[in-house]
VOPAGU-2260 file (C-alpha; in pm, 1 decimal, decimal comma):
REM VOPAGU-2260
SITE   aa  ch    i         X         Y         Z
SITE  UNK   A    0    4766,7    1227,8      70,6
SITE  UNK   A    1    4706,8    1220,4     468,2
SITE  UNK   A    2    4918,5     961,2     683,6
SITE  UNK   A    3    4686,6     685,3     772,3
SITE  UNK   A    4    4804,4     725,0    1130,4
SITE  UNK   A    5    4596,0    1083,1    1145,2
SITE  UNK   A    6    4268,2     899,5    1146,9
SITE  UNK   A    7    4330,8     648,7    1459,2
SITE  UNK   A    8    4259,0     743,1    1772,8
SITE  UNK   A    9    4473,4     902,3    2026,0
SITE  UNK   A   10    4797,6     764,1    2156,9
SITE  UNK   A   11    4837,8     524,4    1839,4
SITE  UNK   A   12    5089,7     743,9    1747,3
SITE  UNK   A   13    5313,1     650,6    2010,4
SITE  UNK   A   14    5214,7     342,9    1941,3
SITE  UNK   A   15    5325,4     317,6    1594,3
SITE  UNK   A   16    5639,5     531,0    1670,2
SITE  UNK   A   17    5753,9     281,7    1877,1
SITE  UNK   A   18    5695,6       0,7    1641,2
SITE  UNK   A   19    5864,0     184,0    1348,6
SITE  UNK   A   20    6206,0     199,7    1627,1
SITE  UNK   A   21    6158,0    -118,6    1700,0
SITE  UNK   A   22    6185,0    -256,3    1325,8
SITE  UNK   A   23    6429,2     -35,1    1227,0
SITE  UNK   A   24    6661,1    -168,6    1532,2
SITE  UNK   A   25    6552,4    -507,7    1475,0
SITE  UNK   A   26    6586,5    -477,4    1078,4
SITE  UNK   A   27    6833,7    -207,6    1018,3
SITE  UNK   A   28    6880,3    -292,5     641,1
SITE  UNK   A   29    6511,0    -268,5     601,9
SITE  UNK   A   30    6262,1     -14,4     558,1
SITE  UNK   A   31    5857,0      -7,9     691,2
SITE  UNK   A   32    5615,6      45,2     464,9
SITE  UNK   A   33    5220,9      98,4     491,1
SITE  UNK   A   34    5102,7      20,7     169,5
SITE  UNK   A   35    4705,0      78,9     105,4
SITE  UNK   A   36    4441,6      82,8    -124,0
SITE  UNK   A   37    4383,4     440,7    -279,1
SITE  UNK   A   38    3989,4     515,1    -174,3
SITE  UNK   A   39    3875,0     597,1    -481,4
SITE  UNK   A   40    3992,2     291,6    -700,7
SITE  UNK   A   41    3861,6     -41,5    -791,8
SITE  UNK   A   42    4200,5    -251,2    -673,6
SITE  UNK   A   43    4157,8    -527,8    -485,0
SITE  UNK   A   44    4250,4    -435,7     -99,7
SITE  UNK   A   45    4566,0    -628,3     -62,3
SITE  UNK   A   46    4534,8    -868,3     256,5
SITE  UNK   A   47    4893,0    -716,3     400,2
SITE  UNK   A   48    4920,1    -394,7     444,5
SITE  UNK   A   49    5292,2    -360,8     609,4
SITE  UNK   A   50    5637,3    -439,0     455,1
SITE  UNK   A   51    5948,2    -427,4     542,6
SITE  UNK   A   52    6179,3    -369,1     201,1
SITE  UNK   A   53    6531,1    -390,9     130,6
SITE  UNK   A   54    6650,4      -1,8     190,4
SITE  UNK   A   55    6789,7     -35,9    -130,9
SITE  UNK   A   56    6563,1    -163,6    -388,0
SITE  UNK   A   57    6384,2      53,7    -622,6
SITE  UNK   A   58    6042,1     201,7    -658,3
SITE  UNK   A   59    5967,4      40,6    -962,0
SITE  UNK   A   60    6024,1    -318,7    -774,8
SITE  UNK   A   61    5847,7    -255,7    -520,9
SITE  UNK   A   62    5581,0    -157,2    -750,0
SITE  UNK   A   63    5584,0    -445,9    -889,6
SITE  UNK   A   64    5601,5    -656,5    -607,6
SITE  UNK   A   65    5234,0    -483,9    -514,1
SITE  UNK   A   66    5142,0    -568,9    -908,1
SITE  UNK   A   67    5186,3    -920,4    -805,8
SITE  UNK   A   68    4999,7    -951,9    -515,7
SITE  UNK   A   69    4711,7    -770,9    -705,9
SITE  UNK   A   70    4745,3   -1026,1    -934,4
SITE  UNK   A   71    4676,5   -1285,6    -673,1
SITE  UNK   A   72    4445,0   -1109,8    -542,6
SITE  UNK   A   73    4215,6   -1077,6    -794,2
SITE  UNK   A   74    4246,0   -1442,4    -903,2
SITE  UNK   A   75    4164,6   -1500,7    -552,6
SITE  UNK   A   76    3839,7   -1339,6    -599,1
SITE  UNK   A   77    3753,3   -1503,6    -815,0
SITE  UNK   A   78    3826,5   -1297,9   -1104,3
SITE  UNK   A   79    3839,7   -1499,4   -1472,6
SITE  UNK   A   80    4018,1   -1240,7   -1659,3
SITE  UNK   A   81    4428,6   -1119,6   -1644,2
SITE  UNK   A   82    4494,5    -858,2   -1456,1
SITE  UNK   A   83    4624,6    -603,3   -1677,4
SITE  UNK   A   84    4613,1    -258,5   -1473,1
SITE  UNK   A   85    4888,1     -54,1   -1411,9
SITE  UNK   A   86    4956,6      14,7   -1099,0
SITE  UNK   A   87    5038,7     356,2    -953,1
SITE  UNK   A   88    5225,6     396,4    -656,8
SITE  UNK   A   89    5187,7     693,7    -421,4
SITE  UNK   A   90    5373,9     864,4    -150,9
SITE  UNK   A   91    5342,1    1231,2      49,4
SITE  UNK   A   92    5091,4    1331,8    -254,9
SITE  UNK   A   93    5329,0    1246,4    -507,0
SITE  UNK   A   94    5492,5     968,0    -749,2
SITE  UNK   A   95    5816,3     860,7    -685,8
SITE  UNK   A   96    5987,6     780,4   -1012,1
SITE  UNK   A   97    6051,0     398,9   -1056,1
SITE  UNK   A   98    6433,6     447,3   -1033,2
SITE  UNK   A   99    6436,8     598,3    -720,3
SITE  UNK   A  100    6580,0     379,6    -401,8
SITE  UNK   A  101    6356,3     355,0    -150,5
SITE  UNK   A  102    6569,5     455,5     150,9
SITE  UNK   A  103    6596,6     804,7     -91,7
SITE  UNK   A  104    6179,7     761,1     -33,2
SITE  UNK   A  105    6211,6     709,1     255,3
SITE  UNK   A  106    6400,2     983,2     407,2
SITE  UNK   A  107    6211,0    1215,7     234,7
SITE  UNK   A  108    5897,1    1152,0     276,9
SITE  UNK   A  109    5851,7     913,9     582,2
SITE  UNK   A  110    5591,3     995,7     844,4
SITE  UNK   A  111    5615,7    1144,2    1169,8
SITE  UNK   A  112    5575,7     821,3    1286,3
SITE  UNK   A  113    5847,0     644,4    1124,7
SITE  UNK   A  114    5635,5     449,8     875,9
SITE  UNK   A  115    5629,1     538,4     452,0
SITE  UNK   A  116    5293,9     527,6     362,0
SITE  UNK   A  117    5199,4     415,1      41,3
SITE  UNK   A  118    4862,3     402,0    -152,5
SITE  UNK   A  119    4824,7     208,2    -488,0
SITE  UNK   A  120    4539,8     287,4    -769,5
SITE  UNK   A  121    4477,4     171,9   -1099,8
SITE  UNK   A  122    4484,3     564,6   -1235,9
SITE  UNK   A  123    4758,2     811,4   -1214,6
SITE  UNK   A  124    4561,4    1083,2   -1019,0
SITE  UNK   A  125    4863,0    1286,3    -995,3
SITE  UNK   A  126    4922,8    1346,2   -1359,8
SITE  UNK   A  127    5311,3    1151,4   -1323,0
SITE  UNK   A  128    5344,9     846,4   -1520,9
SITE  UNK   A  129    5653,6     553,7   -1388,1
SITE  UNK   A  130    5775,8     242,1   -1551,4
SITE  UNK   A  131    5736,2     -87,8   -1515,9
SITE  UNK   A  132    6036,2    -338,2   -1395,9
SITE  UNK   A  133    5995,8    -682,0   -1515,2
SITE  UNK   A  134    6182,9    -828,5   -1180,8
SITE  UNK   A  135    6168,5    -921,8    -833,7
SITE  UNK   A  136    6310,9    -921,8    -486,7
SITE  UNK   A  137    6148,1   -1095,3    -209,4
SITE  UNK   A  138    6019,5    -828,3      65,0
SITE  UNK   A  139    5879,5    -927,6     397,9
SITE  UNK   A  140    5541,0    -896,6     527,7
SITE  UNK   A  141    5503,9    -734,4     920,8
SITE  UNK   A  142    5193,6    -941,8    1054,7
């Protein structure tokens, strides 16, 4: 899947170089994340798109961290029915398995720009299947 930052226009790379630096010096125990909607799936879009999560929790929290805020999402919209989706989480074109530590993510497949991008959908279009976690950890939302 593309970096998000490929589509803006020119110089907001250094832009967003210079913000990853400056979160990763300000929050050094912290990792950003750029979490979007998938194009081609019917998921709410999630009203914050940036995080900044523990370096190391897992995949599969994280995941369902995003899960939840779906959740509220879709209630928010006025949605009358449980959300009952699962959620796929994708990064660099592929799944990372749900036990692996996000700095390990991280280091592999962060962007040029020091951000991890991230896309969720409610189908596995990469053929990879994760588990679920059935806990949280509070994560912290960039403005």
């Amino acid at each position: 899947m593309p970096s998000c930052h490929r589509d803006l226009p020119f110089g907001m790379l250094d832009i967003r170089q210079s913000e990853a630096t400056n979160i990763k010096k300000r929050y050094p125990n912290r990792i950003p994340v750029i979490c979007e909607r998938y194009p081609r799936t019917n998921l709410p879009i999630l009203d914050k798109k940036k995080y900044l999560v523990p370096c190391n929790m897992m995949v599969g929290e994280f995941k369902y961290i995003i899960h939840k805020h779906l959740c509220m999402a879709s209630a928010m919209h006025g949605s009358k029915t449980s959300f009952d989706k699962t959620v796929y989480l994708f990064a660099g074109g592929q799944v990372p398995k749900a036990g692996a530590i996000m700095q390990d993510v991280y280091e592999e497949l962060k962007d040029p720009d020091g951000f991890l991008y991230m896309q969720y959908s409610a189908e596995n279009i990469l053929g990879g299947r994760g588990s679920n976690t059935t806990h949280t950890i509070a994560i912290q939302t960039i403005l």
